[in-house]
Steps between C-alpha positions, in 0.01 A plus 500: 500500500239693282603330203386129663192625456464685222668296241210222572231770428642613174578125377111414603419801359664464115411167495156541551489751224738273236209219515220753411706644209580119402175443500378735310770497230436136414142608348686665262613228311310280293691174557507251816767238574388192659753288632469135492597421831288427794424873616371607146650814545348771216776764422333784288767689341521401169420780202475162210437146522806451382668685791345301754549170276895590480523549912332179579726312259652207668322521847114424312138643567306739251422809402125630545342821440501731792132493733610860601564651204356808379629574159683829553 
C-alpha cells in the first residue's frame, strides 16, 4: 500500500532532477542541431560540426554554434 505512494514521489522526484542535469550538460557542447521539421527542435550535443552534420544526415536541418556555450 506504501509503495502506491511512494514510487510516484521518487519518479517525480528523479525526473525533476534528470531535466536540470540535461540542461545543464547541453552548455557544454559547442554544437546545436536544428531539425528541419516544423518544431525546430535544437539538440546540443555535438563536440564537432561534423558530429552534428553526420546525425542529421538524411532527416535535414543544420548545425549552428551553441547560444549557451561557455568554452570549457
Amino acid at each position: 500500500m506504501r509503495l502506491r505512494f511512494i514510487l510516484p514521489l521518487l519518479v517525480a522526484g528523479f525526473s525533476s532532477l534528470g531535466g536540470a542535469a540535461q540542461a545543464q550538460s547541453s552548455s557544454g557542447y559547442p554544437w546545436c542541431a536544428l531539425q528541419a521539421d516544423k518544431a525546430g527542435a535544437m539538440t546540443c550535443y555535438f563536440s564537432s560540426q561534423e558530429q552534428c552534420r553526420v546525425a542529421l544526415g538524411g532527416i535535414g536541418g543544420s548545425c549552428v554554434r551553441n547560444p549557451a556555450y561557455r568554452g570549457h
